[in-house]
C-alpha positions, 0 to 999 in steps of 0.5 A: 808789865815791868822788866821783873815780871818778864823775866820771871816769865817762862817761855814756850820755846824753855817749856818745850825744852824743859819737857823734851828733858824732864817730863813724861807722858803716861798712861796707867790701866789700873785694875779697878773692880767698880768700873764697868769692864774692871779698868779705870783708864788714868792718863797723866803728865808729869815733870819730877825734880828734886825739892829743892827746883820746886819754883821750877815747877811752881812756874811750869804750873803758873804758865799752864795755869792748870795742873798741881804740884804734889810730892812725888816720892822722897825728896822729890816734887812733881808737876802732874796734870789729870783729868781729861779737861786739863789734858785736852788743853796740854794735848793742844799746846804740844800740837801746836807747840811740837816737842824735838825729841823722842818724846814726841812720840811718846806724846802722840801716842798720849793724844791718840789715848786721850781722843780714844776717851774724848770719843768715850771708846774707854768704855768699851773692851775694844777701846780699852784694848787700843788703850791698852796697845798704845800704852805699851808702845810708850816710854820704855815700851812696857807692855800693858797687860789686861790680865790681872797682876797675879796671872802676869807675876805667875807666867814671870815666875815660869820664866824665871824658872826656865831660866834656872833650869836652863842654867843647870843643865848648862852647869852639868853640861860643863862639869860632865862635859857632856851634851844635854839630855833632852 
């Protein structure tokens, strides 16, 4: 191989870096009716850029020889890898290549989820409830509701409604500079 062809190259060790940096291990329980328990369990890994780096990502996919790059949002790009096949060989690169930063954590929480679906535990309640507890433990630690959207929106409406009301109790506090009446 020519001198060109090596530096065009990416190695493990830029790969390792690059996602410590810009990827993002994710894992969405998407309400889904067709399914057996109401769930379709949707594991993904992805690297978003600007357009412009898209033959960044064009390499990152060269190098896994797996995944597609597909427009994010915008005028962004991403590099994203689905389906448990391809996912088990990036579980499998990152366990034997391990990432340095808090990502890692992220990861092995993302591998614990893909086990939990190579063993088919996805399909049951119980499994979908490990799913569901890992997931939120990731990321911004967002917790990852089996309810559905319209109860988790209505029980944020009551907190926001508190909130008001505590304000204003405060307010007429202030102006009556009174305690509160319970």
């Amino acid at each position: 191989m020519g001198a060109d062809n090596q530096q065009e190259r990416l190695d493990v060790n830029w790969i390792i870096g690059f996602v410590d940096g810009e990827g993002c291990f994710h894992v969405a329980l998407n309400k889904l009716p067709k399914m057996t328990l109401g769930r379709q369990v949707l594991p993904e890994f992805r690297i978003v850029q600007h357009q412009r780096d898209e033959y960044l990502l064009k390499r990152i996919n060269k190098f896994f020889e797996f995944g597609d790059i597909c427009r994010n949002h915008g005028d962004r790009k991403e590099f994203r890898v689905r389906g448990l096949e391809n996912l088990n060989k990036l579980v499998y690169f990152f366990n034997e290549n391990p990432l340095q930063t808090s990502k890692r954590k992220n990861f092995e929480l993302f591998s614990q989820v893909i086990e939990l679906m190579n063993n088919k535990e996805h399909l049951t309640k119980e499994g979908l409830k490990k799913i569901a507890n890992l997931a939120s433990k990731m990321n911004r630690k967002i917790k990852r509701h089996l309810e559905s959207s319209e109860t988790i929106r209505q029980s944020s409406n009551n907190l926001e409604q508190d909130i008001v009301r505590s304000f204003r109790r405060l307010e007429e506090v202030i102006r009556n500079n009174n305690p509160p009446s319970e």
